[in-house]
N, C-alpha and C positions, 0 to 999 in steps of 0.2 A: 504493500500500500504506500510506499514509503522508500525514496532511495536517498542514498549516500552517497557520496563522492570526493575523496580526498584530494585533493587538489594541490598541496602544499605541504613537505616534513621539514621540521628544523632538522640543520647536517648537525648539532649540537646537544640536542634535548630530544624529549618526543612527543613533542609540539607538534602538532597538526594545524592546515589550515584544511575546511572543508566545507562541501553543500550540501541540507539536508533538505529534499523537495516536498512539497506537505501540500494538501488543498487548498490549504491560503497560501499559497505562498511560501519562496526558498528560505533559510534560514543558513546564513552565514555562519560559521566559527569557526574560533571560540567564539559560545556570545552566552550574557547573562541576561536571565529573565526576570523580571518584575514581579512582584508577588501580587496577585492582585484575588484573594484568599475569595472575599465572595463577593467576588462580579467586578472589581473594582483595585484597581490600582491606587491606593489611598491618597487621596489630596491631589487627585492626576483626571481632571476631566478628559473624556476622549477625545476631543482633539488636542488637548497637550499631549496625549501619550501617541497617536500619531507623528506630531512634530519633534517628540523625543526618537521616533523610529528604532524600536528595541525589535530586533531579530525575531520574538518570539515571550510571548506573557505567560504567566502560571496562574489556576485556580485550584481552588481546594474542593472536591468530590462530596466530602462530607458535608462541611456550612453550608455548600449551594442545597445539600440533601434535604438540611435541614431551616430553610430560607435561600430561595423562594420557594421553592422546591423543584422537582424535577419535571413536574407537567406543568407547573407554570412557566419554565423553563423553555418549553418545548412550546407554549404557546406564544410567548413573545417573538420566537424565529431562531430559539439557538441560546446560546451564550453569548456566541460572536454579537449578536444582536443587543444582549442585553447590558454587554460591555462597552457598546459603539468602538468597536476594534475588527479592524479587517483583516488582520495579520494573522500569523499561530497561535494557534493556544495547545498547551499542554496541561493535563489535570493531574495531581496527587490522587491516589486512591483514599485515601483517607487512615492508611499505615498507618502515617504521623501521629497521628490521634491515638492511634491503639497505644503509645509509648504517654503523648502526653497529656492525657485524657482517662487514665488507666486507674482512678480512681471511680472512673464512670462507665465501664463496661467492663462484660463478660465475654472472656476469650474460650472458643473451643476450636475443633480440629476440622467444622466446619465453616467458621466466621468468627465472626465480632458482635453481639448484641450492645447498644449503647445507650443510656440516656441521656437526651438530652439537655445541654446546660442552657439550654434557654427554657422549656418548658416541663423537662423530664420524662417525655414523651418516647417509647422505647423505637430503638432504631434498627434494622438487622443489618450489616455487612457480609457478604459472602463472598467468593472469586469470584463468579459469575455475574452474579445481579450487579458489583462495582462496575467492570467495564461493559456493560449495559447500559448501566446510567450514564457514564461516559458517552458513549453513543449519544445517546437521547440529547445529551447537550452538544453532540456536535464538534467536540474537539478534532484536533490535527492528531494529539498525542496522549494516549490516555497509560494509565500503569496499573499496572496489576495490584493487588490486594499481598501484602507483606505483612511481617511483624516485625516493627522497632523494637529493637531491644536496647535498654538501660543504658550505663555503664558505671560502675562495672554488672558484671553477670558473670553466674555463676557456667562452668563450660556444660553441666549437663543442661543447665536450662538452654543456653546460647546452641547445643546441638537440638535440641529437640525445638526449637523454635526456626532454626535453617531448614529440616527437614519441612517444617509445616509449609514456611513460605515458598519452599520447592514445588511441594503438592499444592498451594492455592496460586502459582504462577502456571503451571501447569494446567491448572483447571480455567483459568482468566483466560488464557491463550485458548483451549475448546471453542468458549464461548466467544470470539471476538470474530475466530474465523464461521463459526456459524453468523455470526451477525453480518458477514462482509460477504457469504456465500446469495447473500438476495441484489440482483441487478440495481432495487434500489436502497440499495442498506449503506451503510456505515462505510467510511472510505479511509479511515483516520488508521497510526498506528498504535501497535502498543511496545511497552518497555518492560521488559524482567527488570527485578531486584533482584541486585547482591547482599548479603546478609552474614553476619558472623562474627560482630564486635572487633576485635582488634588480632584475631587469630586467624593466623593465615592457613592453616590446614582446614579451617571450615570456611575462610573465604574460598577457597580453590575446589572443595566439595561442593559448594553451593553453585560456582561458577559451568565449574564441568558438568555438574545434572542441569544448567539452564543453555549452556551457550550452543548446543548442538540443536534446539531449538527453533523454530522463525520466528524467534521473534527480531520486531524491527528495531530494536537498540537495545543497551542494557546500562545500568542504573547502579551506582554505588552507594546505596544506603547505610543508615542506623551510623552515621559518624555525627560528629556536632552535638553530640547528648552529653556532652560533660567532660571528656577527656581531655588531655591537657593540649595545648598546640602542638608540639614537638610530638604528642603519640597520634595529632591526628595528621600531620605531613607525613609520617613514617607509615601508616595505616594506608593512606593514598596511592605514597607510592610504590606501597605492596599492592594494594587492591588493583588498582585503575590498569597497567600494565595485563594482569590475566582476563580482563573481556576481550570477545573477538576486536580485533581489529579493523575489520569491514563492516564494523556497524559505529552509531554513537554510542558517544561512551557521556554518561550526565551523574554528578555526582548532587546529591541532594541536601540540600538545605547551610549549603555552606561558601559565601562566609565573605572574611574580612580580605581585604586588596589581596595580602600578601601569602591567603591560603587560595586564592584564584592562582593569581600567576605560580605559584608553585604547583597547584594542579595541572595546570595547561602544558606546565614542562616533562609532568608523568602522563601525559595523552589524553587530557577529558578534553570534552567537546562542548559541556552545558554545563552551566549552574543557575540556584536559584537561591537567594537569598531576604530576610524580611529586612534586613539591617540597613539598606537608604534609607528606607520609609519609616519603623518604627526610628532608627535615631533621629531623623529630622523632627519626628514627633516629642524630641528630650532635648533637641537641641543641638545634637550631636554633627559636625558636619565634618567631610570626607574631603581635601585636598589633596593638587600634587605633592607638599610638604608636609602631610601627615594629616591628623585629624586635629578638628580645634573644636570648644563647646562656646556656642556664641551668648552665651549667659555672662561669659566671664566678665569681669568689670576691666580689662583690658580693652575692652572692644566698643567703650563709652564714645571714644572720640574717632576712633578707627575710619579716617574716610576711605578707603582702598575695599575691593572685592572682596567675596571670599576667597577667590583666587586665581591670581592672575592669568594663568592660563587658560583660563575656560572660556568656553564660549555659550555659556547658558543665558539666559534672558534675566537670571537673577544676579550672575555676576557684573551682567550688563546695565541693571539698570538700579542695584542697590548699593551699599557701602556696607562693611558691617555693621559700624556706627545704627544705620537706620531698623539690620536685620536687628542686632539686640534690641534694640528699641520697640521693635513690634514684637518681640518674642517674652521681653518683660511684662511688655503692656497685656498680653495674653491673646494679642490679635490672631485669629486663625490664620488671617495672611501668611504671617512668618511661618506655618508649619509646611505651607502648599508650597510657599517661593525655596524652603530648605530642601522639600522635597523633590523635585525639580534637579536642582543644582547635584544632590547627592545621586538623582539617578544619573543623570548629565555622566557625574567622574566616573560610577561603576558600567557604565556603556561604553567611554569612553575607552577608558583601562582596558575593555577587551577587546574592543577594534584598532587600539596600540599595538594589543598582542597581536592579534590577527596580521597587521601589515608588516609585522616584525616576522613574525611566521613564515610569511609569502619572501623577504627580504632575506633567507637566511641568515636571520640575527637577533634572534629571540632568544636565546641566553643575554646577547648584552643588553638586551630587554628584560629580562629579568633582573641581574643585578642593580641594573640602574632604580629600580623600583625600591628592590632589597635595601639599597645603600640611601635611598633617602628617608625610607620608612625607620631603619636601624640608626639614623640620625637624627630624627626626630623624638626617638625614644630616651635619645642620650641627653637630648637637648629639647626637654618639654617646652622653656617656656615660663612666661611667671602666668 
């Protein structure tokens, strides 16, 4: 349903540059996706997230499940419709949840039962019925039904929890190709998960019972749950390296500049992260020179960008002076103009990579990143 095309290897790393063709439309990478959890890219009306032209946006399986739902879904025209977004979409299954939500459902060996934290209202998750509902909203790229797991975890659980997500990727894929077998059905792909915490003998088990597979990409899961930076670079670039190579390779829910560009140099293709949008929502904002909090009482008189090299609408038309100022004052403004500018740098950063990729020169792409971010750390700042 769905092809691939690498186009590009760094002689240095193993960095790819590539195209992945979808119903909406090609998707360049590397490229990072938007979060845009239910229906919406936060603080991002649809034509700014147009003029931001992100390769490809992420929604969440579950919230839409459970608001607006899934036939109201299908009666507005889609999700594409109800996002005003013409591009890709790709859906989480609603995994995530099984990890952080896991005070509110009941796991067994055929699903997930959930309540819901809005009403309490019970919800079943299975392999099957997820990439259905998938369907029904219309995605490019939908994923199969997994189990996050913790960390730490214990190894019998973390085996008996790979095996399951084997058997409900296994079952997702049935159902996906039944759904694609009707002339007028579903056209979108789907994605296995990798599974296995930080142990590479059940990452390689899990990989070898999925990668033989059609499925049309595959998916490095269950990292970002808590372990330290250093064991989740080391985890990557154990994991990412054992999916096929003729497919995409999308690591999940991860993360800050410098765990990107260190993935793209162990071979992933996609990422997704919440961190533009919720930090803009604290304040938080994402430069070539590092990260800065525009709270700080530094930035009272500050008339300069946020930062100079960018070329966002909000570097262009504020100071920071003005952003603290509407961000004290508690104007919603300041969160949509922060929002904006921070997806601005993480779009950017990976179409840096991308043309570094294509340049054979993405290692010195990398370090130059490495070396301003690891100076920045040295040198915060008052």
């Amino acid at each position: 349903m769905l092809s691939f095309n690498i186009t590009h290897s760094d002689p240095d790393t193993s960095a790819r540059a590539a195209e992945l063709t979808t119903p909406h439309g090609t998707v360049h990478t590397p490229a990072f996706m938007p979060v845009g959890t239910a229906g919406t890219v936060k603080g991002v009306a649809g034509w700014e997230l147009e003029r931001l032209a992100p390769e490809m946006v992420l929604a969440n399986t579950y919230h839409l499940l459970l608001r607006p739902g899934v036939d109201t879904i299908e009666r507005m025209g889609g999700l594409h419709r109800l996002m005003s977004w013409s591009g890709p979409i790709l859906t989480d299954s609603g995994g995530y949840q099984v990890f952080s939500l896991a005070a509110r459902r009941r796991l067994d060996d055929d699903g997930v039962t959930f309540r819901s934290h809005l009403d309490g209202s019970p919800h079943r998750l299975t392999p099957g019925n997820v990439v259905e509902t998938q369907s029904r909203y219309g995605v490019d790229v939908a994923m199969v039904l997994d189990e996050c797991l913790p960390y730490p975890v214990e190894m019998a659980a973390a085996e008996t929890s790979v095996a399951r997500s084997v058997e409900w990727a296994v079952r997702g894929l049935a159902r996906a190709e039944e759904l694609r077998r009707h002339s007028d059905g579903w056209r979108g792909g789907l994605f296995a998960i990798q599974q296995g915490s930080l142990d590479e003998g059940l990452r390689r088990r899990c990989t070898d019972d999925l990668a033989g597979r059609d499925f049309d990409g595959f998916a490095v899961g269950g990292l970002a749950v808590g372990e330290p930076s250093q064991a989740l670079h080391e985890a990557v670039a154990m994991a990412a390296p054992m999916l096929p190579a003729g497919r995409p390779r999308y690591l999940m829910g991860v993360g800050y500049p410098e765990d990107l560009v260190h993935a793209v140099a162990c071979g992933v293709d996609l990422f997704d992260c919440v961190l533009p949008t919720r930090s803009a929502r604290t304040g938080k904002v994402f430069t070539s020179s590092g990260e800065l909090n525009i709270k700080n009482a530094r930035f009272i008189d500050d008339l300069g960008p946020l930062d100079e090299g960018c070329d966002c609408p909000t570097c262009a038309g504020y100071s920071r002076a003005a952003l603290r100022h509407l961000y004290v004052a508690r104007e919603v403004t300041s969160v949509v103009l922060l929002t904006v500018h921070n997806l601005t740098f993480f779009l950017n950063l990976m179409r840096g990579a991308r043309e570094a990729i294509m340049a054979g020169r993405y290692g010195r792409f990398r370090q130059r990143i490495d070396s301003i971010r690891n100076q920045r750390r040295r040198n915060p700042g008052p």
